[in-house]
SEBA-900628 format. One record per residue (C-alpha): residue number from 1; x, y, z; residue in three letters. Coordinates in steps of 0.2 Angstrom, whole numbers, always signed. Layout:
BEGIN
{seq=NUM, east=X, north=Y, up=Z, type=ALA} $
...
! end
This chain:
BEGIN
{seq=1, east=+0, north=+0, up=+0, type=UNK} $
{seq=2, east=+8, north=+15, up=-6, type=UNK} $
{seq=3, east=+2, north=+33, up=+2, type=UNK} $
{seq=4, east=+6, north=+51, up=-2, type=UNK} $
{seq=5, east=+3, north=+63, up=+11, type=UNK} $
{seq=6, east=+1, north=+82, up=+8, type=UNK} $
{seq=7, east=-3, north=+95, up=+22, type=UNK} $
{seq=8, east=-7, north=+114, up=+17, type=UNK} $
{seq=9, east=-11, north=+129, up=+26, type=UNK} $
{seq=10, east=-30, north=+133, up=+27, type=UNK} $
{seq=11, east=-30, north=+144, up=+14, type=UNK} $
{seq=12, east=-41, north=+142, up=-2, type=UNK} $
{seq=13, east=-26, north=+145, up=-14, type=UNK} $
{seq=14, east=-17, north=+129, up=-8, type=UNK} $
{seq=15, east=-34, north=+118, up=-14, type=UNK} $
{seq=16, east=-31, north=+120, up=-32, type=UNK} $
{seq=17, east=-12, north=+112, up=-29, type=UNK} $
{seq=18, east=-23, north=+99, up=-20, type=UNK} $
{seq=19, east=-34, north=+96, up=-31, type=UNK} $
{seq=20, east=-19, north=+94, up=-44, type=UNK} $
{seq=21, east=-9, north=+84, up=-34, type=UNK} $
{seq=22, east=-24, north=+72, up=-30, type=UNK} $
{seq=23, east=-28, north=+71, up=-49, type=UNK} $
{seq=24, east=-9, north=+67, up=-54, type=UNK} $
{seq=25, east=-9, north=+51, up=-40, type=UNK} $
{seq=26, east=-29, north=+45, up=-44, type=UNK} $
{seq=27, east=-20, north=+43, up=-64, type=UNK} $
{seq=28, east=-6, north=+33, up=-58, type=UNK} $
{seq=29, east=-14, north=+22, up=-46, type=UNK} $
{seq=30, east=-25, north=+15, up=-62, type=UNK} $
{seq=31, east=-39, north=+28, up=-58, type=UNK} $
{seq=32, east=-51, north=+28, up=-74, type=UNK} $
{seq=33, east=-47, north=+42, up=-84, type=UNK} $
{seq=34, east=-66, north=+45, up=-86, type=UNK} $
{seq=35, east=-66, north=+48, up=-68, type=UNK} $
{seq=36, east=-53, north=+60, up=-64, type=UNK} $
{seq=37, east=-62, north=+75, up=-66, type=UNK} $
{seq=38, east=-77, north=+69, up=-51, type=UNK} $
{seq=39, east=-59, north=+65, up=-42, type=UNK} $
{seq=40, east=-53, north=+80, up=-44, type=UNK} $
{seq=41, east=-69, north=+91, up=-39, type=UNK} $
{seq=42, east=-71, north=+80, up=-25, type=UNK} $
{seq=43, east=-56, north=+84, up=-18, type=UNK} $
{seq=44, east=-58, north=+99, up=-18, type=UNK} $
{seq=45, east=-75, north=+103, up=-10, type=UNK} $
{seq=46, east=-66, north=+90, up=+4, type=UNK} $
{seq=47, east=-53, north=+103, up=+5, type=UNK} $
{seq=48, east=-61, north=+120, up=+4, type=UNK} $
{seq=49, east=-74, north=+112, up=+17, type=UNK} $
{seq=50, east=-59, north=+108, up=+30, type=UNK} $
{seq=51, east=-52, north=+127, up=+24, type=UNK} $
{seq=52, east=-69, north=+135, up=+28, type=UNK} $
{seq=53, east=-69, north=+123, up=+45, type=UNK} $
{seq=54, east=-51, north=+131, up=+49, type=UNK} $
{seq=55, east=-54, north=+147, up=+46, type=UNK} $
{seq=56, east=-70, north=+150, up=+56, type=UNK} $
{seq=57, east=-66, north=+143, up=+70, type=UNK} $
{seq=58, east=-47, north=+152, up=+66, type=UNK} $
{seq=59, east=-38, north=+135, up=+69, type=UNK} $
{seq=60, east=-18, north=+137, up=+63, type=UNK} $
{seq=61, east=-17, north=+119, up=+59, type=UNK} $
{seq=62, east=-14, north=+114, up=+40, type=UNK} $
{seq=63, east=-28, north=+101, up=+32, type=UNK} $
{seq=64, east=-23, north=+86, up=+26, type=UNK} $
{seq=65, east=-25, north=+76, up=+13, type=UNK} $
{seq=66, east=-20, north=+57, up=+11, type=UNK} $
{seq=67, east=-17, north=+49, up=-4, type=UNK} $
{seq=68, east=-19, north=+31, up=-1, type=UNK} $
{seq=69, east=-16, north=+16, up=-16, type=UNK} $
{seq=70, east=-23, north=+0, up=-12, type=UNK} $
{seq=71, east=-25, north=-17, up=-23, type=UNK} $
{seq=72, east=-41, north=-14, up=-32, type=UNK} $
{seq=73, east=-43, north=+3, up=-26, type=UNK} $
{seq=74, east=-39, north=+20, up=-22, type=UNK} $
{seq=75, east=-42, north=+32, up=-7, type=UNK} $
{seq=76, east=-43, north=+52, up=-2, type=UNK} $
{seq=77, east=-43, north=+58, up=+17, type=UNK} $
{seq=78, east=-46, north=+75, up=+20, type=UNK} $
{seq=79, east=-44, north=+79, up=+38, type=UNK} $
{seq=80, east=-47, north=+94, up=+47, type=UNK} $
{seq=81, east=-46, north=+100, up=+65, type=UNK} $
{seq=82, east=-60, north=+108, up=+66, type=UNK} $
{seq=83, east=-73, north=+105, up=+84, type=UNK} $
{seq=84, east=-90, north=+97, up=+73, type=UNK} $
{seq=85, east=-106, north=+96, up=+82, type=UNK} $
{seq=86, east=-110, north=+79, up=+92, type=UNK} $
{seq=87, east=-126, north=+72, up=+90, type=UNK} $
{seq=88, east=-137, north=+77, up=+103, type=UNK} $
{seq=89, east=-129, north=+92, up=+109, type=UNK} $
{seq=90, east=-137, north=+107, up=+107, type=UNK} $
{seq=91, east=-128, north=+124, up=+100, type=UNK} $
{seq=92, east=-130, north=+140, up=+103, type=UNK} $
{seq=93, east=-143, north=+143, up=+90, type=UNK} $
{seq=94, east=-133, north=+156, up=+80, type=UNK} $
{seq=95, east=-138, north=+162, up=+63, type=UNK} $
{seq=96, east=-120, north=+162, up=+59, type=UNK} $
{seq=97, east=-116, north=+145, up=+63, type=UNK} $
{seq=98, east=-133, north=+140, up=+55, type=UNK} $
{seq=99, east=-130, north=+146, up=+40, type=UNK} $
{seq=100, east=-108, north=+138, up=+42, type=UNK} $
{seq=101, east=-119, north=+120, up=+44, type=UNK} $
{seq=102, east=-130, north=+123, up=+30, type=UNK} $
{seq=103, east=-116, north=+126, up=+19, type=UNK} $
{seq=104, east=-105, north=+111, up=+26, type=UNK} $
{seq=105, east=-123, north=+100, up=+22, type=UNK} $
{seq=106, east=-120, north=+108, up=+4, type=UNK} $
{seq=107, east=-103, north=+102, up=+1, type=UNK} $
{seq=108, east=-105, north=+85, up=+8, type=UNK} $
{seq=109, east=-119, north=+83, up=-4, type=UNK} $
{seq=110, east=-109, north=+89, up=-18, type=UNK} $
{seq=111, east=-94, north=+77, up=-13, type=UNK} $
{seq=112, east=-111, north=+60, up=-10, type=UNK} $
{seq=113, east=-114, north=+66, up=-25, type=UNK} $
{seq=114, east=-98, north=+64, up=-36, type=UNK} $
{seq=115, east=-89, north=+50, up=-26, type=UNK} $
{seq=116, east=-100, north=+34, up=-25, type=UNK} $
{seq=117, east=-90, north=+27, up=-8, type=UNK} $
{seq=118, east=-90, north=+40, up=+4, type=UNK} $
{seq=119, east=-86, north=+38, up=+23, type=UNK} $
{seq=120, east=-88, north=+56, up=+34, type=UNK} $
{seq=121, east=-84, north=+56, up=+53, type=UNK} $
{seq=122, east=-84, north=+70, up=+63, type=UNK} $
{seq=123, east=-81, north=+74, up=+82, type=UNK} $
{seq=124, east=-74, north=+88, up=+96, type=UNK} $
{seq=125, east=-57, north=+83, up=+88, type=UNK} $
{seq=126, east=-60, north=+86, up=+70, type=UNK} $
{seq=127, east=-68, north=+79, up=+52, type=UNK} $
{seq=128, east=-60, north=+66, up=+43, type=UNK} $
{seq=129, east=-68, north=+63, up=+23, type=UNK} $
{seq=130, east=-63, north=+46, up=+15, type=UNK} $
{seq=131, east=-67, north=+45, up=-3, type=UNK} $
{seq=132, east=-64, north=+29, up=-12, type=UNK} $
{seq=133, east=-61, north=+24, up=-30, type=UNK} $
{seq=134, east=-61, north=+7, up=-40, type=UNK} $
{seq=135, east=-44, north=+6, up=-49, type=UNK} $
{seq=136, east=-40, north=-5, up=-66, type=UNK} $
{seq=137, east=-25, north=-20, up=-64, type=UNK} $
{seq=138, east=-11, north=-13, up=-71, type=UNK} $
{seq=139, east=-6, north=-15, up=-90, type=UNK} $
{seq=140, east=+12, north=-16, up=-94, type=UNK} $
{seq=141, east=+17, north=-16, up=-112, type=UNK} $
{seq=142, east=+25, north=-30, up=-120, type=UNK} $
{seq=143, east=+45, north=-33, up=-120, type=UNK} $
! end
């Protein structure tokens, strides 16, 4: 299992590098070609949700993003460090942070929607998004 681990300030210029970098890996782990574009906005609506996450709740910490080739597959973590909501807790009620979890709803969707295996889990401790891809054997060319 081979696995290519990226961290970036949370800042929205570095999710374009991301988004990139994820892109170049999903292609070389035998990623279907058709497929790299859902990869690629995938990853980053994973990463400007954990940028949004960091920078509202002004966390210094980079995101970051694992790149994770497995046998018939291929993987995407986008962690943050950002405190999410337990269930059952009540929040304050704020408009602000209405509107922050409507949006976060939004780009979870988005990602549901592009990225058939999708794993969220979320805590006091931060958000982890797992995105997982089928990936062709691959084909050497003869000798």
């Amino acid at each position: 299992m081979a696995t290519v681990e990226l961290r970036f300030s949370a800042l929205p210029e570095h999710v374009r590098t991301a988004r990139l970098v994820a892109a170049a890996v999903a292609r070389r782990a035998g990623v279907d070609e058709a497929v790299l574009d859902e990869v690629r906005l995938a990853v980053g609506e994973a990463c400007t949700r954990a940028v949004g996450l960091h920078q509202h709740v002004g966390i210094t910490a980079p995101v970051k993003v694992a790149l994770i080739e497995e046998e018939k597959q291929f993987s995407i973590e986008v962690g943050d460090e950002a405190p999410h909501a337990v269930p059952g807790v009540k929040t304050s009620g704020d408009a602000a942070d209405e509107l922050e979890a409507e949006e976060d709803e939004m780009g979870l969707a988005v990602i549901s929607g592009l990225v058939d295996d999708v794993e969220v889990t979320a805590g006091e401790d931060g958000g982890l998004i797992r995105m997982t891809w089928p990936t062709a054997p691959a084909v050497l060319p003869p000798i």
